[in-house]
PyMOL CGO cylinders between C-alpha atoms (Angstrom):
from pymol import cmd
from pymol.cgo import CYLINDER

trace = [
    CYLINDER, -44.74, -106.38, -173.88, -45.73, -106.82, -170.07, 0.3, 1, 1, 1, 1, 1, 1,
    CYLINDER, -45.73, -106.82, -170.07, -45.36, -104.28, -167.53, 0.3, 1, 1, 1, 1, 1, 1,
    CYLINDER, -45.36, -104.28, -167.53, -44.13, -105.48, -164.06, 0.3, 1, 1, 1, 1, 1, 1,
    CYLINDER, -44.13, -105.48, -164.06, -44.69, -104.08, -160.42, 0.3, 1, 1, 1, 1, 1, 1,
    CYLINDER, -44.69, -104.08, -160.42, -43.45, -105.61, -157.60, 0.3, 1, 1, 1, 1, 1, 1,
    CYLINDER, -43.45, -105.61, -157.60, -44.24, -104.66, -153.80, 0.3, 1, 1, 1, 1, 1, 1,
    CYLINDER, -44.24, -104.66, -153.80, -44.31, -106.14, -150.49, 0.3, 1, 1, 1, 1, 1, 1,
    CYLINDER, -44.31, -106.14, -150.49, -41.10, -105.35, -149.23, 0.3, 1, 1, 1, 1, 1, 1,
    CYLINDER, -41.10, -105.35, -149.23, -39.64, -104.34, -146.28, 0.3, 1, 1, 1, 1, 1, 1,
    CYLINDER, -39.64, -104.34, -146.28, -37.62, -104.61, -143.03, 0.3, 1, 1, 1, 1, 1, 1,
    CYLINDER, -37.62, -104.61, -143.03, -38.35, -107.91, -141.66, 0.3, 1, 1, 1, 1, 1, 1,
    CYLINDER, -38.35, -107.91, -141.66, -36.39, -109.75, -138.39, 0.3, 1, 1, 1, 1, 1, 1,
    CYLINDER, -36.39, -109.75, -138.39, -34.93, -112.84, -138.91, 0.3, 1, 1, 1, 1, 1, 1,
    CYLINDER, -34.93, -112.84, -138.91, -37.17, -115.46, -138.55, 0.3, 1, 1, 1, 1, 1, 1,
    CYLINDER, -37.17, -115.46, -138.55, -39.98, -113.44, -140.09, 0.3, 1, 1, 1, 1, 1, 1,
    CYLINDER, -39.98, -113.44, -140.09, -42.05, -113.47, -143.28, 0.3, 1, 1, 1, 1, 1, 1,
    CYLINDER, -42.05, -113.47, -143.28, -42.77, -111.52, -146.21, 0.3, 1, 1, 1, 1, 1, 1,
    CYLINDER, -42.77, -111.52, -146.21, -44.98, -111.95, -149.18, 0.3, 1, 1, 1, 1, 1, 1,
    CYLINDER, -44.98, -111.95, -149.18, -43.76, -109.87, -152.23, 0.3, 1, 1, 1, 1, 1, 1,
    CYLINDER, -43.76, -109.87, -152.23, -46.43, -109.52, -155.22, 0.3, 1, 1, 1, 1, 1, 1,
    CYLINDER, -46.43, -109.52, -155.22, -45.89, -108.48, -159.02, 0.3, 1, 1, 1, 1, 1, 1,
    CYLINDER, -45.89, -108.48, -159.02, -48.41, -107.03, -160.56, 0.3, 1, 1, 1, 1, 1, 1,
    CYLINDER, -48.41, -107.03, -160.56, -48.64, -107.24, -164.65, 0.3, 1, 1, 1, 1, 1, 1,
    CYLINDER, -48.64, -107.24, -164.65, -50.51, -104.96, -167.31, 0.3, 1, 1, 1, 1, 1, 1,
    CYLINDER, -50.51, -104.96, -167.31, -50.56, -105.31, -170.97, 0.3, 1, 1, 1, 1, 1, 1,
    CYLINDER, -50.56, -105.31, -170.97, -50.19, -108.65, -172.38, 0.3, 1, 1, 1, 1, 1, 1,
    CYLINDER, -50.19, -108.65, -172.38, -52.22, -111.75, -170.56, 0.3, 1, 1, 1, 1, 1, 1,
    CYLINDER, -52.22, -111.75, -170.56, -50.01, -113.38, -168.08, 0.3, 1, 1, 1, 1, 1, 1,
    CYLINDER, -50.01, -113.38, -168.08, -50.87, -116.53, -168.62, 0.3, 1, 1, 1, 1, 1, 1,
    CYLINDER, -50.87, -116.53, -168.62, -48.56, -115.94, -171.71, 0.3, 1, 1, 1, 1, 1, 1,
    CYLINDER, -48.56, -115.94, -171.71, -45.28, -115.37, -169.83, 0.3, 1, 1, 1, 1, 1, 1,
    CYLINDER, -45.28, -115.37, -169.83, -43.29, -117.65, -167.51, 0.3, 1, 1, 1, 1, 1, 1,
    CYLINDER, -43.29, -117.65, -167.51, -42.76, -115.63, -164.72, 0.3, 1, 1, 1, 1, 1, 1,
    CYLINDER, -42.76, -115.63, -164.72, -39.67, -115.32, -162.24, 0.3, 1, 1, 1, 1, 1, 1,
    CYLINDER, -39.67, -115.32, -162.24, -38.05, -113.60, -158.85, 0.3, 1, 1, 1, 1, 1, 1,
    CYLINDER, -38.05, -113.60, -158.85, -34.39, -112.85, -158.51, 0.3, 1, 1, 1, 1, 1, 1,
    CYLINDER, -34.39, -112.85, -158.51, -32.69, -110.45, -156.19, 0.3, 1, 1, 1, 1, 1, 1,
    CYLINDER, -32.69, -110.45, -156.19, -29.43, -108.46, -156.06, 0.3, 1, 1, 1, 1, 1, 1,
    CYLINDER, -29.43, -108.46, -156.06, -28.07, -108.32, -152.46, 0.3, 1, 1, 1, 1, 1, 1,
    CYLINDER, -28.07, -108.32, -152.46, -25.74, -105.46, -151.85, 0.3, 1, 1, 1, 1, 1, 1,
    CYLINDER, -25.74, -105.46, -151.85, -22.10, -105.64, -153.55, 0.3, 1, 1, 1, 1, 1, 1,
    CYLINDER, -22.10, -105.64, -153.55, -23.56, -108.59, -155.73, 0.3, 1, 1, 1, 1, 1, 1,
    CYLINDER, -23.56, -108.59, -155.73, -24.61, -109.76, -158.92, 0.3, 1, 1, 1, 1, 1, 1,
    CYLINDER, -24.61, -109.76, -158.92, -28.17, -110.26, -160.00, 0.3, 1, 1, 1, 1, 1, 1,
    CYLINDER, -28.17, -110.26, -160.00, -29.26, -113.97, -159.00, 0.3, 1, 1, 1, 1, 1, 1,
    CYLINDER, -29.26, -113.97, -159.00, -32.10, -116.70, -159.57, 0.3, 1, 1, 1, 1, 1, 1,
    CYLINDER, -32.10, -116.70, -159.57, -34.49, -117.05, -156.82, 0.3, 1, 1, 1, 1, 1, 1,
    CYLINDER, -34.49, -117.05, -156.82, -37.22, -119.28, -158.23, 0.3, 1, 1, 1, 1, 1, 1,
    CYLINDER, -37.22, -119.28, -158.23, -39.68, -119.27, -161.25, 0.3, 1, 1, 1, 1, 1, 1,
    CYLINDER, -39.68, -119.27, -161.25, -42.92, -120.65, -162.18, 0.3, 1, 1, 1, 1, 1, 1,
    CYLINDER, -42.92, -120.65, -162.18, -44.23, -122.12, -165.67, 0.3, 1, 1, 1, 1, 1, 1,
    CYLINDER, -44.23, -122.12, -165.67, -46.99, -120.25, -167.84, 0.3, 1, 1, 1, 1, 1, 1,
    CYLINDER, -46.99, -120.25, -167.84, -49.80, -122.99, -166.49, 0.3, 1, 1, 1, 1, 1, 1,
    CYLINDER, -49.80, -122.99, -166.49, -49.99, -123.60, -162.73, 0.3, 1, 1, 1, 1, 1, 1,
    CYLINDER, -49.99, -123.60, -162.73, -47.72, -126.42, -161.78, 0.3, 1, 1, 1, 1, 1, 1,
    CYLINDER, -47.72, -126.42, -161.78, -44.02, -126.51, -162.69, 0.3, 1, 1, 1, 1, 1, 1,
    CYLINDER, -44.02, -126.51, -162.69, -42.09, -124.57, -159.75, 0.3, 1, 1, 1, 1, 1, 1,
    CYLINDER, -42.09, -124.57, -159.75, -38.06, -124.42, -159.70, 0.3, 1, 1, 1, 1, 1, 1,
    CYLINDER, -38.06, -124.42, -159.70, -36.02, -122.79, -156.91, 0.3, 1, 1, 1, 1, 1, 1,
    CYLINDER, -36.02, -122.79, -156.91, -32.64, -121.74, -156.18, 0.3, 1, 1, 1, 1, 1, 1,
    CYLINDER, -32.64, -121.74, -156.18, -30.90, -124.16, -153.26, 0.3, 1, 1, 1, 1, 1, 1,
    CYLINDER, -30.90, -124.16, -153.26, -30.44, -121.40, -150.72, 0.3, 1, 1, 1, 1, 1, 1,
    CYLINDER, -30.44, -121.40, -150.72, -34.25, -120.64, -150.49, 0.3, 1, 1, 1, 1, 1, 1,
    CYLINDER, -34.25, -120.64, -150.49, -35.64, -124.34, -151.13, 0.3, 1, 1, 1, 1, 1, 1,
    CYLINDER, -35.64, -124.34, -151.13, -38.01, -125.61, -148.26, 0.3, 1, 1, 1, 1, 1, 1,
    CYLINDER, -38.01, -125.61, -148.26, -38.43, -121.39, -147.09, 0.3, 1, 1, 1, 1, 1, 1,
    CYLINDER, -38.43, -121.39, -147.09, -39.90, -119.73, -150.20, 0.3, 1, 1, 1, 1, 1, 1,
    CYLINDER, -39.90, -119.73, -150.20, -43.10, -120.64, -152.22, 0.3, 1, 1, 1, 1, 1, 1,
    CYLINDER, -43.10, -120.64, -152.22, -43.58, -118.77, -156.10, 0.3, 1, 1, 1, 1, 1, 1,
    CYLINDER, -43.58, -118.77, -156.10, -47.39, -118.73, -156.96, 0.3, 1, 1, 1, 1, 1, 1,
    CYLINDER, -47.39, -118.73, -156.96, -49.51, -117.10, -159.65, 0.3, 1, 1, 1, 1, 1, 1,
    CYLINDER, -49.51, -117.10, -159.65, -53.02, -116.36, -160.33, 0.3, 1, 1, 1, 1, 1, 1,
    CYLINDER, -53.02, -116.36, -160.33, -53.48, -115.52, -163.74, 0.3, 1, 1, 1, 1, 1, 1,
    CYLINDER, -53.48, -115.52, -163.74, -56.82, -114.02, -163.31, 0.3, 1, 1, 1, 1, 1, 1,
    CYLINDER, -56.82, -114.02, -163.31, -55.44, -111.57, -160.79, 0.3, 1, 1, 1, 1, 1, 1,
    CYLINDER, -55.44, -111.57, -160.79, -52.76, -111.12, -162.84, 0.3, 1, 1, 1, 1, 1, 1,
    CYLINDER, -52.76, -111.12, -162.84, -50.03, -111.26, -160.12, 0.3, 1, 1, 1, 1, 1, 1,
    CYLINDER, -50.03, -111.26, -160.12, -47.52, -113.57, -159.14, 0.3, 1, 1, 1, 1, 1, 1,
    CYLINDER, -47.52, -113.57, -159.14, -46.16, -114.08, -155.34, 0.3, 1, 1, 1, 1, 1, 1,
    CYLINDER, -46.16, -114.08, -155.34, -43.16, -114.92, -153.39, 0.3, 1, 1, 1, 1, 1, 1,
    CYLINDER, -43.16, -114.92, -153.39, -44.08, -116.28, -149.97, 0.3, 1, 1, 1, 1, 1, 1,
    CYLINDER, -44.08, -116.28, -149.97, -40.70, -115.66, -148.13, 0.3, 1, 1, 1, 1, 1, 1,
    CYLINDER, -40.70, -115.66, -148.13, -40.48, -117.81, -144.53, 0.3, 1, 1, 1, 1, 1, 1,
    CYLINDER, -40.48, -117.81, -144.53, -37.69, -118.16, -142.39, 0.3, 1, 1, 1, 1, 1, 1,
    CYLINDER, -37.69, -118.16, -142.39, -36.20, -115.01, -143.85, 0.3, 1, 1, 1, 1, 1, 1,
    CYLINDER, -36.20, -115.01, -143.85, -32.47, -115.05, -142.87, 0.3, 1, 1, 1, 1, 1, 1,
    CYLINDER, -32.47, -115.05, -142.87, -30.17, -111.63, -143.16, 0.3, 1, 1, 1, 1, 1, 1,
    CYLINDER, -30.17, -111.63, -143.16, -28.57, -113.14, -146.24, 0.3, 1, 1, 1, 1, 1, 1,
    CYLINDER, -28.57, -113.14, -146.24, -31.81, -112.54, -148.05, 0.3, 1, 1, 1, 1, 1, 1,
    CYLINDER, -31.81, -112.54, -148.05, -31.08, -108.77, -147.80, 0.3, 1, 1, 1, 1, 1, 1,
    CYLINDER, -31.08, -108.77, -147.80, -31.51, -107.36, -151.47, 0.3, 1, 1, 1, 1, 1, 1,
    CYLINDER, -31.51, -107.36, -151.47, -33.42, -106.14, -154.19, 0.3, 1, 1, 1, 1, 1, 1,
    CYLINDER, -33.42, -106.14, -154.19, -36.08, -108.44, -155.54, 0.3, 1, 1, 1, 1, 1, 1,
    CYLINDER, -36.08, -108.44, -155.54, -36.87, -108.35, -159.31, 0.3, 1, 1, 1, 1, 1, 1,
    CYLINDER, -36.87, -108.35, -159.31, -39.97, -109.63, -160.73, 0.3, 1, 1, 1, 1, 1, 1,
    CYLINDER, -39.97, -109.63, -160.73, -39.13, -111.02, -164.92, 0.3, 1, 1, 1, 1, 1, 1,
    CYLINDER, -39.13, -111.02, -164.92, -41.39, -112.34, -167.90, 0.3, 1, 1, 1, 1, 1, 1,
    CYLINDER, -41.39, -112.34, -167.90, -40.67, -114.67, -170.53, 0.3, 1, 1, 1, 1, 1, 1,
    CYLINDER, -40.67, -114.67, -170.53, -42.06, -116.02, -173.33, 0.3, 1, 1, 1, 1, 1, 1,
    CYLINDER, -42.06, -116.02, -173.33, -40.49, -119.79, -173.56, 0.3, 1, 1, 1, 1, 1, 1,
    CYLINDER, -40.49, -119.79, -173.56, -38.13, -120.29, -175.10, 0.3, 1, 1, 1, 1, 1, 1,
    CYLINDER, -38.13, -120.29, -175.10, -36.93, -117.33, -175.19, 0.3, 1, 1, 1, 1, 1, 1,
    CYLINDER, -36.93, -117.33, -175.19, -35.00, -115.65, -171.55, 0.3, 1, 1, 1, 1, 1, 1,
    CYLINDER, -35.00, -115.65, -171.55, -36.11, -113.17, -168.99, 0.3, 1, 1, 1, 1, 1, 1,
    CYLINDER, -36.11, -113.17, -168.99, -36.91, -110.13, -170.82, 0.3, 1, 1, 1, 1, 1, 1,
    CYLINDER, -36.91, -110.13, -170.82, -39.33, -107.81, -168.99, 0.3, 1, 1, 1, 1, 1, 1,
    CYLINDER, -39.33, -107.81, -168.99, -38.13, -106.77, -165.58, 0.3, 1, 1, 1, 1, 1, 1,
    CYLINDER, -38.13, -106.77, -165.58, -39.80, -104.95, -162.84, 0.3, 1, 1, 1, 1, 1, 1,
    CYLINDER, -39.80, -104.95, -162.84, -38.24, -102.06, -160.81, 0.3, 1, 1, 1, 1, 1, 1,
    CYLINDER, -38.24, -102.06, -160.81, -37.41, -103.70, -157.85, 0.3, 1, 1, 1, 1, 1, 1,
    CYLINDER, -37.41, -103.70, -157.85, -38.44, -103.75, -154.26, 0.3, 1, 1, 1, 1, 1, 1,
    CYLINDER, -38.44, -103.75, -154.26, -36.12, -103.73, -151.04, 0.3, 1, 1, 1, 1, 1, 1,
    CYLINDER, -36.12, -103.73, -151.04, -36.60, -106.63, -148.85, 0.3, 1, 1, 1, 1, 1, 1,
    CYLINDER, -36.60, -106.63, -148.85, -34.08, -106.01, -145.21, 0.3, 1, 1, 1, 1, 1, 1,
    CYLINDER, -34.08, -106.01, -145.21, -33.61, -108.91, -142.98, 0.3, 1, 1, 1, 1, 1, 1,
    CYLINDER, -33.61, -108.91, -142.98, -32.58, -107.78, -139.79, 0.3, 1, 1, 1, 1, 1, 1,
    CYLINDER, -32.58, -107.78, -139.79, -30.62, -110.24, -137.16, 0.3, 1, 1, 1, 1, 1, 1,
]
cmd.load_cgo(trace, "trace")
């Protein structure tokens, strides 16, 4: 099992930037595809984008194509979420998750609070 930190967020205006990291411990990460969703307030848990096990194969949710970037670095052990062009719709909690293909998100961190201001 992988344990998941995230961190990075914050109040931000609108317009602004945020990078949110997730650190990992136990298992390698290169094991796990990784992912980011986020819970804005009132709402369901949703996709935000993910990243394959080996550096390459990125997929993003439509409302945050073109603004936000999902990275790794395996040796660091930590994946990113470069956030650009942060809008106050992007107000929520964002969730760091590991899987093992195929199997779904299964490890989850606790969350960090990003706040887009307008």
């Amino acid at each position: 099992q992988v344990q998941l930190v995230e961190s990075g967020g914050g109040l931000v205006q609108a317009g602004g930037a945020l990078r949110l990291s997730c650190a990992a411990s136990g298992r390698t990460l290169s094991s796990y595809a990784m992912g980011w969703f986020r819970q804005p307030p009132g709402k369901e848990r949703e996709f935000v984008a993910a990243i394959s096990r080996s550096v390459g194969s990125t997929s993003y949710a439509d409302s945050v194509k073109g603004r936000f970037t999902i990275s790794r670095d395996n040796a660091k052990r930590t994946v990113y979420l470069q956030m650009n062009s942060l809008k106050p719709e992007d107000t929520a909690v964002y969730y760091c998750a590991a899987r093992t293909p195929p199997a779904e998100f299964d490890s989850w961190g606790q969350g960090t609070q990003v706040t887009v201001s307008s």
